[in-house]
Backbone as numpy.savetxt, mean C-alpha at the origin, in Angstrom:
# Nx Ny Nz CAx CAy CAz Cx Cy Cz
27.94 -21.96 -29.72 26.99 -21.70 -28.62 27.69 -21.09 -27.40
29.25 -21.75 -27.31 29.44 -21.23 -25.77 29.37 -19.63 -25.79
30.05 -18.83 -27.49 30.36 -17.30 -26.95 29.35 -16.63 -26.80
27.81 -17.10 -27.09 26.87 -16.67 -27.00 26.17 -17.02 -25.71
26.67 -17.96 -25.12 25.80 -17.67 -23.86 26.91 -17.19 -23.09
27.97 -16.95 -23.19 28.78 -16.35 -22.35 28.63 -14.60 -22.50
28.06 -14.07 -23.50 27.52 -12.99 -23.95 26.08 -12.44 -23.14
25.24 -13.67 -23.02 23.91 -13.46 -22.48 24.08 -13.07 -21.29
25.57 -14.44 -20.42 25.47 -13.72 -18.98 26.20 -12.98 -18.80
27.42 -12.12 -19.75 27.64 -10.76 -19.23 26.46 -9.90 -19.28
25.46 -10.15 -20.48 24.57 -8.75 -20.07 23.69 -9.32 -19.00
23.21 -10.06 -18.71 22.78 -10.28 -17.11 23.37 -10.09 -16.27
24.47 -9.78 -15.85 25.53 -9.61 -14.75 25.23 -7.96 -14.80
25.00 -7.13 -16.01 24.98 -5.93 -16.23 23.35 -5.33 -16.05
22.72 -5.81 -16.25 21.30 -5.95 -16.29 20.57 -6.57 -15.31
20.60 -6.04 -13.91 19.72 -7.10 -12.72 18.43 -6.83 -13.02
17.92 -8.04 -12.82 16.12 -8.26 -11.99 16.23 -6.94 -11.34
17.24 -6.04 -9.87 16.70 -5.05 -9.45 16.32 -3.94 -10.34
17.28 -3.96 -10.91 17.54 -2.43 -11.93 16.18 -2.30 -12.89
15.97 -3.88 -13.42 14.81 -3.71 -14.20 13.41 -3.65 -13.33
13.47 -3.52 -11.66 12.28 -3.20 -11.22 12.42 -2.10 -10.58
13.80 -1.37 -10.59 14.10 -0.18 -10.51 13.27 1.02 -11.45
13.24 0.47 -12.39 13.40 1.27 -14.23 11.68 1.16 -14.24
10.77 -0.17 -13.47 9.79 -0.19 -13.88 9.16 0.35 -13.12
9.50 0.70 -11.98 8.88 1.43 -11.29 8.72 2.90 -11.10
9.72 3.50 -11.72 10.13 4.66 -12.17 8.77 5.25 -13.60
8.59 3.61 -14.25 7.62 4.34 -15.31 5.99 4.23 -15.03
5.94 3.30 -13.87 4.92 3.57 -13.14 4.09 4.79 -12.63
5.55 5.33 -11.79 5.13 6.64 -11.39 4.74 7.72 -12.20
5.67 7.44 -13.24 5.42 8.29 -14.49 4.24 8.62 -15.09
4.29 7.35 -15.72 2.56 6.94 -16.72 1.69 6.10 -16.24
1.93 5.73 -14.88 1.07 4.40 -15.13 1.34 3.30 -15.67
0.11 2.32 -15.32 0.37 1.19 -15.46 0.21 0.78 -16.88
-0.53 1.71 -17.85 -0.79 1.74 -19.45 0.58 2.20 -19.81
1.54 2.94 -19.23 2.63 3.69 -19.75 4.00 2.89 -19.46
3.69 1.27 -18.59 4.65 0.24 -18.71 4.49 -1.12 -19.48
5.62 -0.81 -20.55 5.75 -2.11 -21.76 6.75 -2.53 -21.50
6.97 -3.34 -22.24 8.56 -3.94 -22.62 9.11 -3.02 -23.03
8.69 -2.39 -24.57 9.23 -1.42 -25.45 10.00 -0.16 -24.60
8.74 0.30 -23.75 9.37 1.18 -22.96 10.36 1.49 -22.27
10.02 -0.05 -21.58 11.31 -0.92 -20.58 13.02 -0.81 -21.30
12.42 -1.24 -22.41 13.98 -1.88 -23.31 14.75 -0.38 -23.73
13.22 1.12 -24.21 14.41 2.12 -24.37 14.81 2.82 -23.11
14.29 2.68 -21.82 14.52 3.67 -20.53 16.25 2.98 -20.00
16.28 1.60 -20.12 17.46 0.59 -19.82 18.05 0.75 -21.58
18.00 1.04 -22.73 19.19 1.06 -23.50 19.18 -0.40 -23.70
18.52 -1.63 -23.74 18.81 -3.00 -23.77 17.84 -3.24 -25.01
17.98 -4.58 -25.19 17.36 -5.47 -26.15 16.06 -6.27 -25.30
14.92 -6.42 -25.74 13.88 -7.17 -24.80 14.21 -8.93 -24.13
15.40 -9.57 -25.10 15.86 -10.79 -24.50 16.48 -10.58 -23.30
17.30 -9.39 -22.79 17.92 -9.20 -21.57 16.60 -9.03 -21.08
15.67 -8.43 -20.62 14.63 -8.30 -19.83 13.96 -9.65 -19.63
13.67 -10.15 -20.72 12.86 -11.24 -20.38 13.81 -12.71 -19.67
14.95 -12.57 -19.63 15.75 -13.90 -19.09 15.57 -13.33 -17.70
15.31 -12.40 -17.00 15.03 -12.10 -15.52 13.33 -12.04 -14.98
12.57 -11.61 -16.36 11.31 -11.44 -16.40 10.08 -12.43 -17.33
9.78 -12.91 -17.16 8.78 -13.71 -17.93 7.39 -12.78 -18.63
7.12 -11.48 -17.77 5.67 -11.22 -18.56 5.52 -10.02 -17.71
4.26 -8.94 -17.90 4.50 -7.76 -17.46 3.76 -8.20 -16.18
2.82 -9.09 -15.91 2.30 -9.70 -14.89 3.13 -9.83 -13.43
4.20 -10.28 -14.40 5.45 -10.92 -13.11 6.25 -9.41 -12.54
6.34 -8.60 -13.52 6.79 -7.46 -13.29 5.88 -6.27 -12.71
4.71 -6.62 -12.69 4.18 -5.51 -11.79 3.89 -6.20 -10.28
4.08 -7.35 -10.31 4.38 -7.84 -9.18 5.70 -7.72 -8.22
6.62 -7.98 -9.12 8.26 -7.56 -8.78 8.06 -5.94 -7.83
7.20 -4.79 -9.08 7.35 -3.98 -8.79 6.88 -3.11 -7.35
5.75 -4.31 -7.59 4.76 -3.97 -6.22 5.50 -4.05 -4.78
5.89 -5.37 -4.85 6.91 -6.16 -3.92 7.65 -4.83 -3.27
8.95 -4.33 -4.24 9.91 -3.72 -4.38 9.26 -2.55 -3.50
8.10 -1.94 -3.99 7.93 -0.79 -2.68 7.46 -1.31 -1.46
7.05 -2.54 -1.71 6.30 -2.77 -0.11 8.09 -2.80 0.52
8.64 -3.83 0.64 10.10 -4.01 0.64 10.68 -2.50 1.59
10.73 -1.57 0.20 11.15 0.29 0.49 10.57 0.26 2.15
8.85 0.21 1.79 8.24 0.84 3.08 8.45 0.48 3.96
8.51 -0.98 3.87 8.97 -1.51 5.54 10.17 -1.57 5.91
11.05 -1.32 5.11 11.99 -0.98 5.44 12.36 0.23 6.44
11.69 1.15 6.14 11.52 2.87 7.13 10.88 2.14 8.23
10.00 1.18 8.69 9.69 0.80 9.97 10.65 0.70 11.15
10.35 0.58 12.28 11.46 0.75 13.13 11.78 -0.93 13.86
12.69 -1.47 14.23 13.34 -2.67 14.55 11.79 -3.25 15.55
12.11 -4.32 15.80 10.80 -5.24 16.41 11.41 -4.34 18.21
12.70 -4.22 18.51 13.31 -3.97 20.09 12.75 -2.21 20.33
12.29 -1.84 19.18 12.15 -0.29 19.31 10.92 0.48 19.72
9.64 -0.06 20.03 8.79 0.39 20.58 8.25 -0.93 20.86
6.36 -0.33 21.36 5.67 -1.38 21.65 4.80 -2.00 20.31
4.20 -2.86 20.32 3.67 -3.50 19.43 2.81 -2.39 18.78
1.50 -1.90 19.16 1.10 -1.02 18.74 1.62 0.26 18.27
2.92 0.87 18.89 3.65 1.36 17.73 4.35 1.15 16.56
4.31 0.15 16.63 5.08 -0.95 15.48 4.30 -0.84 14.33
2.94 -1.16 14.95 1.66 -1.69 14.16 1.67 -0.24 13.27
1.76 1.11 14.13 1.40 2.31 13.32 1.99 2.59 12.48
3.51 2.26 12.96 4.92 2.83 12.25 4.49 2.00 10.84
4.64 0.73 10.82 3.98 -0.07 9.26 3.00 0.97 8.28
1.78 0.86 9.47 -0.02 1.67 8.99 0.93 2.78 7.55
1.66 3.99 8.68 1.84 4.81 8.06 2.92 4.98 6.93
3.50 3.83 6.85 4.46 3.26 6.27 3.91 3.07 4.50
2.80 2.13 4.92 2.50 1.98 3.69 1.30 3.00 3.19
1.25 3.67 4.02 -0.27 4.95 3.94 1.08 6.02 3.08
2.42 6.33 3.81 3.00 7.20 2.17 3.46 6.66 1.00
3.47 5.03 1.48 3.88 4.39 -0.03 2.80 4.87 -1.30
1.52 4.39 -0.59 0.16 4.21 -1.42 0.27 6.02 -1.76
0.66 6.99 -1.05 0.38 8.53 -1.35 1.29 8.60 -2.45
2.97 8.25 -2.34 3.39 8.60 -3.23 3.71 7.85 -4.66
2.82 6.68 -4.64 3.00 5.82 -5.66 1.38 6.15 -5.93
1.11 6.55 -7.30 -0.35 5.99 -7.52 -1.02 4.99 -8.48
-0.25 4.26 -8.91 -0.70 2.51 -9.22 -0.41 1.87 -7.81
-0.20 1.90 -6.77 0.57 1.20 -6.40 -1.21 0.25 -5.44
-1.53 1.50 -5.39 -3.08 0.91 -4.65 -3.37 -0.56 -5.19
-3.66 0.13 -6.69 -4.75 -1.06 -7.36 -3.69 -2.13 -7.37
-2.36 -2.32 -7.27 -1.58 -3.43 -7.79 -1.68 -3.97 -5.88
-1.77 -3.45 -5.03 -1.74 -4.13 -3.82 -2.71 -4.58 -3.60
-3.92 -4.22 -4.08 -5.30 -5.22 -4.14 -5.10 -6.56 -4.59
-4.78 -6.18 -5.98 -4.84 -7.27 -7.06 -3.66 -8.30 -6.51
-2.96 -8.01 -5.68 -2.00 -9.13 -5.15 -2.39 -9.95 -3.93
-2.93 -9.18 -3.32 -4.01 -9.74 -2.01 -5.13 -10.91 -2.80
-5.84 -10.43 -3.87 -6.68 -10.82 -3.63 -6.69 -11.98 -5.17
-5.43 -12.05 -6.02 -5.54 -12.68 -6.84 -3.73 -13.57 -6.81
-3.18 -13.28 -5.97 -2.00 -14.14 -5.54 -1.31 -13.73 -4.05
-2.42 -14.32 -2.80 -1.92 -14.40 -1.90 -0.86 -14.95 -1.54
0.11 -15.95 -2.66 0.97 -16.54 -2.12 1.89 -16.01 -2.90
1.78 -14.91 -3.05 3.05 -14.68 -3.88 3.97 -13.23 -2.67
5.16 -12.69 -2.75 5.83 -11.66 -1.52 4.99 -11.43 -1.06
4.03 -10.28 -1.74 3.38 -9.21 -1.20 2.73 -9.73 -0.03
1.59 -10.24 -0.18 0.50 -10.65 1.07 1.73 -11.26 1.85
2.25 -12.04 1.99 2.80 -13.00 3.60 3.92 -11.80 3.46
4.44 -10.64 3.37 5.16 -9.83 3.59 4.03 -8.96 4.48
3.69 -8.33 4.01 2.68 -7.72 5.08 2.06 -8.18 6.32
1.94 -9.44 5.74 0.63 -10.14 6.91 1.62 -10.65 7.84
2.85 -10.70 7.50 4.55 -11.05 8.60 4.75 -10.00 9.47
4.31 -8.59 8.41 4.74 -7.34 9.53 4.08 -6.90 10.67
2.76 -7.43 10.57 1.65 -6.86 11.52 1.37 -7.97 12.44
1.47 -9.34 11.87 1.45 -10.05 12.50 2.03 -10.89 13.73
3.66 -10.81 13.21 4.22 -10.70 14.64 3.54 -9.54 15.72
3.40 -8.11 15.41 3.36 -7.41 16.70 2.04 -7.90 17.26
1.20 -8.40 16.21 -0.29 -9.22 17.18 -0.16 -9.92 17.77
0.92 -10.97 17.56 1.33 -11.79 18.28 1.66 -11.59 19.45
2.86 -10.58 19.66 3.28 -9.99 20.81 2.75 -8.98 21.69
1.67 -8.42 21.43 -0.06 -8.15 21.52 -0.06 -9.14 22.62
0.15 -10.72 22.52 -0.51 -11.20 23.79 -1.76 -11.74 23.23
-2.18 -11.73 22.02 -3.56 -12.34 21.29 -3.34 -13.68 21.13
-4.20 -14.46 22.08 -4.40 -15.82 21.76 -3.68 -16.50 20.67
-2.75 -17.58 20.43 -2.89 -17.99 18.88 -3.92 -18.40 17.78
-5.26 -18.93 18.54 -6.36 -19.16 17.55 -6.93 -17.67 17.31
-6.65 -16.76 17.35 -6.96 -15.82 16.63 -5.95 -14.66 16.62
-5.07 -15.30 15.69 -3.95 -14.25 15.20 -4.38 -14.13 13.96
-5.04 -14.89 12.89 -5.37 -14.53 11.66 -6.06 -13.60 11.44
-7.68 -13.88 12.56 -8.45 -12.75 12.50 -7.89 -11.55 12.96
-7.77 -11.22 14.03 -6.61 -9.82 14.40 -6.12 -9.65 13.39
-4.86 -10.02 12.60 -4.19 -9.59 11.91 -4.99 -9.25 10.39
-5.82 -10.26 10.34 -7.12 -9.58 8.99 -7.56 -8.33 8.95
-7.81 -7.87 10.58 -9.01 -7.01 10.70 -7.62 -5.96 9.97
-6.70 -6.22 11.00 -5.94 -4.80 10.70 -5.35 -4.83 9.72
-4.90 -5.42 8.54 -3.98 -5.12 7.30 -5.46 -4.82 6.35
-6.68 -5.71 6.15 -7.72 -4.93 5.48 -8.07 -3.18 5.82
-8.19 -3.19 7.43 -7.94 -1.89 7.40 -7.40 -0.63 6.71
-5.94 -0.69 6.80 -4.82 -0.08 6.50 -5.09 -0.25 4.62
-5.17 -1.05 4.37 -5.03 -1.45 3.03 -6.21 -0.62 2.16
-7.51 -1.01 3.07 -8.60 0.11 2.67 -8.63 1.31 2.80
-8.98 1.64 4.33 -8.38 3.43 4.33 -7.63 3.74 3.74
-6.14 3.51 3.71 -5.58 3.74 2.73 -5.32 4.69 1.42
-5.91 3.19 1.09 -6.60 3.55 -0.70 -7.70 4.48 -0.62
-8.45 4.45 0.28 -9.56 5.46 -0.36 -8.87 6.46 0.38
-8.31 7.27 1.34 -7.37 8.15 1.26 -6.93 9.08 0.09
-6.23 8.35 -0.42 -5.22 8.77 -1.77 -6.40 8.87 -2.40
-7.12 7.69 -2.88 -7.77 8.07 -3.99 -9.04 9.35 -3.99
-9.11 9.82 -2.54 -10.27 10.85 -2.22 -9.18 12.45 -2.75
-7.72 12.29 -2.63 -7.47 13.02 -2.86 -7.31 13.89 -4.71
-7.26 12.09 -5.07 -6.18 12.24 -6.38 -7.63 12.43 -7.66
-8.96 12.46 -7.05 -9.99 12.79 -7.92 -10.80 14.01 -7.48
-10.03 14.84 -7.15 -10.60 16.53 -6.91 -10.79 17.25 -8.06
-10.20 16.80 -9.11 -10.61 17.63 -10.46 -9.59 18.73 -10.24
-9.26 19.02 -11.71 -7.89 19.91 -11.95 -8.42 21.60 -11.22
-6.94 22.04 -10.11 -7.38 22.95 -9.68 -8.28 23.16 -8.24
-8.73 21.83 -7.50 -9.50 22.00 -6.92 -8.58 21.38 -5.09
-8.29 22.47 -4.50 -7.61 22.03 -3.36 -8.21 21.11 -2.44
-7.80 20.62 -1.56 -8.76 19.72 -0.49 -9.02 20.41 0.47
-9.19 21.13 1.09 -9.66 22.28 2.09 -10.75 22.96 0.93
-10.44 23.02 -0.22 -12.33 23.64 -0.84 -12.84 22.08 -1.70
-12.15 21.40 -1.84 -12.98 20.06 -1.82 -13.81 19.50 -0.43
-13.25 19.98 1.06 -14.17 19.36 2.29 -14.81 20.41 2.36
-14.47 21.43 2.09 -15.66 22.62 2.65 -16.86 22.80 1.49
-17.15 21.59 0.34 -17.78 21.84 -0.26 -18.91 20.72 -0.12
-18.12 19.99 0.31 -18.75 18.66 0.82 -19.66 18.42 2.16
-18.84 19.31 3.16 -19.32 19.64 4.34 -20.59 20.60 4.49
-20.60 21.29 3.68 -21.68 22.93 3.42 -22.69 21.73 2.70
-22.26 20.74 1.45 -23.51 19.46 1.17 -24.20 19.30 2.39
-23.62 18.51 2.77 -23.53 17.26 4.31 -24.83 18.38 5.26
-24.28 19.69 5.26 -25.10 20.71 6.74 -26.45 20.92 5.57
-26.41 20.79 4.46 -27.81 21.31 3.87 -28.66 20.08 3.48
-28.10 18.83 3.89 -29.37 17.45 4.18 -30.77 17.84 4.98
-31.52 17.38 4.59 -32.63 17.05 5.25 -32.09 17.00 6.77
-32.56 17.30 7.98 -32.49 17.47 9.28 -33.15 16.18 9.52
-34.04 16.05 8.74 -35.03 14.85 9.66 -34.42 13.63 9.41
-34.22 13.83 7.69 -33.64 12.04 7.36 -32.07 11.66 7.81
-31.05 12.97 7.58 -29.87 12.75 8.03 -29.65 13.93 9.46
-29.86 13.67 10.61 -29.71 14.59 12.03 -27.86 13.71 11.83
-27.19 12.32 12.06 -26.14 12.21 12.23 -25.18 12.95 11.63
-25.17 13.14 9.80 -24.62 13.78 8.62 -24.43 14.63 8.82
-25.52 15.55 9.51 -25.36 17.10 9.44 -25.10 17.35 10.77
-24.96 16.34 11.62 -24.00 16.66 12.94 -22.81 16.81 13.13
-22.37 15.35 11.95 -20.88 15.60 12.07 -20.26 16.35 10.38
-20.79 17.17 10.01 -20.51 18.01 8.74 -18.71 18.90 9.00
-19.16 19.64 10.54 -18.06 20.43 10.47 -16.81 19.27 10.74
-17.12 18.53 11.33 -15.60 17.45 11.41 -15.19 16.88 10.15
-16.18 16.85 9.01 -15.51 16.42 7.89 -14.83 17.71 7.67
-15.06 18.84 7.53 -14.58 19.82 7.08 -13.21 20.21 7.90
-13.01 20.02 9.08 -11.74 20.16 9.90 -10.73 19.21 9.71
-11.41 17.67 9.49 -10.17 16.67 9.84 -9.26 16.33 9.15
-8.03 15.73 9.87 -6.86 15.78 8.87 -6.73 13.97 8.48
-6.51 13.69 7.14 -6.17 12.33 6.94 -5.64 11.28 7.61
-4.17 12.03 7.96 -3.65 11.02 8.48 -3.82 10.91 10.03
-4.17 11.94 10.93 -4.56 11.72 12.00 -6.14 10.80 11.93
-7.04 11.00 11.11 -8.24 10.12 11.48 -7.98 8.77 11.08
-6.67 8.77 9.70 -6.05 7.44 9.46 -5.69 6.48 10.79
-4.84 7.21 11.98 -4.07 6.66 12.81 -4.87 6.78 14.10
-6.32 7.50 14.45 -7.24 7.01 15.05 -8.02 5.49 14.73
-8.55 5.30 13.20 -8.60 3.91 12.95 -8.02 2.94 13.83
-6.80 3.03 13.28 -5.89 1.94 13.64 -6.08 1.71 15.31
-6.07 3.19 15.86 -6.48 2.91 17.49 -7.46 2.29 17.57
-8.45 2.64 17.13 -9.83 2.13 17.18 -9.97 0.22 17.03
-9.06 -0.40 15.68 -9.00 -1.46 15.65 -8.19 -2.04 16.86
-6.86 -1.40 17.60 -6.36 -2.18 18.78 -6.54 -2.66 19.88
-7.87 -1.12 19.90 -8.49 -1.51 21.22 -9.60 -2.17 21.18
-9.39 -2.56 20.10 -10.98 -3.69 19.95 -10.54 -5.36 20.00
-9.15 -4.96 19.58 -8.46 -6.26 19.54 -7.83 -6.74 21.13
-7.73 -5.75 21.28 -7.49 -5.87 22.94 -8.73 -6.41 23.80
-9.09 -5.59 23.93 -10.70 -6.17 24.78 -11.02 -7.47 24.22
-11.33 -7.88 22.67 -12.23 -8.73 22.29 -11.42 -9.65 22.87
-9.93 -9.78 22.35 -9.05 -11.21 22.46 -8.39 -11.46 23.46
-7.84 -10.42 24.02 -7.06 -10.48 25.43 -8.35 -11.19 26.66
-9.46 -10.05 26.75 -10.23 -10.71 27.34 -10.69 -12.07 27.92
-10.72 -12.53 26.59 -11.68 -14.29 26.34 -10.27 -14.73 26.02
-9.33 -14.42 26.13 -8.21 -15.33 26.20 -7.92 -16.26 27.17
C-alpha cells in the first residue's frame, strides 16, 4: 500500500485542483458546458480520471470550481478598496464582471445557478463581499446593507446577462448595428396610439452603446441608494 499511495501523491503534487480548473475552463470556452466531461478532462491533462477525481468529486463541484475561478480573475482587475470612491469601486466590479460574462459564455448561466441554488458556496458571499463593503462605506445605514447590496449585484448580474446574451443570439452573420437598426425601424412602425413611449424612444435603441447604458444603470441604482438610505438614515 505505502508505494501506491506514495504514487497517488506524486501525481497530485503534479496535478493541482488549479490546473484542473484551469483545463476546465479552457473547455468551457471551447464547447460549452455539454463539451465538459471527465473523459475530456482526463485527455486535455494527459491523466487517468482517479487523479481528477481525488481533487474533484463530480462535474457539479467542478463547474463550480470553475465559476469561482473567473469570478476570482475578475475581481481581481478591480482596483484596491484606497483607490477611488465607493461608487467607483462599485463600477470598476459592475464592469468587471460585465467582461467576464462577455468573454466567457457559460459563465452567465453557471452564475445564476450558483446564486440561486448554492448561495453558500464562493461565488455568492464573494460577490456580495465586493459590493458590499463599498455600500457600506456608502454611509448606508447597517439595517439596510443587504437590501442595497441586493438591489445592486441582481442588477449587474441581470443586465449583464441579458447584455451578452442580446448579443450572442443575432443569428449567423448578423452585426449589432443591423440587429438595432432593425429593431428600432420595428419599435418606429408600432401603432402611435397604443405604443407613443416605444416609438419615442426607437432612435435611442438604435444609437446606444451597451456598456455605457450598462454603467448608467448602475448610476441610476446609486443614486437611489443614496437618497432612499442616506436620507432616512
Amino acid at each position: 500500500m505505502a508505494p501506491r499511495t506514495r504514487k497517488a501523491e506524486r501525481r497530485t503534487e503534479a496535478l493541482s485542483r488549479e490546473r484542473i480548473v484551469e483545463a476546465a475552463v479552457e473547455l468551457l470556452d471551447a464547447a460549452g458546458e455539454g463539451g465538459l466531461t471527465f473523459r475530456t478532462l482526463t485527455e486535455r491533462l494527459a491523466t487517468g480520471p482517479g487523479a481528477i477525481y481525488w481533487h474533484v468529486a463530480n462535474k457539479g463541484e467542478l463547474l463550480a470550481a470553475a465559476t469561482d475561478a473567473v469570478v476570482v480573475a475578475a475581481l481581481a482587475g478591480a482596483p484596491a478598496e484606497s483607490a477611488g470612491s465607493p461608487q467607483d469601486e462599485i463600477r470598476a466590479v459592475a464592469l468587471a464582471l460585465f467582461d467576464a460574462i462577455d468573454e466567457h459564455a457559460w459563465f452567465a448561466t453557471q452564475l445564476a445557478l450558483q446564486f440561486s441554488r448554492s448561495p453558500w458556496g464562493a461565488v455568492t458571499p464573494r460577490i456580495f463581499e465586493s459590493i458590499g463593503r463599498q455600500v457600506r462605506a456608502l454611509g448606508v445605514p447597517a439595517g439596510n446593507w443587504f437590501t442595497a447590496t441586493s438591489a445592486l449585484v441582481h442588477y449587474i448580474l441581470g443586465a449583464t446577462s441579458q447584455n451578452v446574451a442580446n448579443g450572442r443570439d443575432l443569428g449567423p452573420g448578423v452585426g449589432r448595428a443591423e440587429f438595432l437598426d432593425a429593431a428600432s425601424t420595428a419599435w418606429e412602425d408600432l401603432d402611435p396610439d397604443d405604443y407613443p413611449f416605444t416609438r419615442a424612444v426607437a432612435d435611442q435603441l438604435r444609437e446606444h452603446d451597451d456598456r455605457e447604458q450598462f454603467l448608467a444603470g448602475i448610476d441610476l441604482v446609486l443614486t437611489g441608494i443614496t437618497a432612499l438610505h442616506l436620507s432616512n438614515g
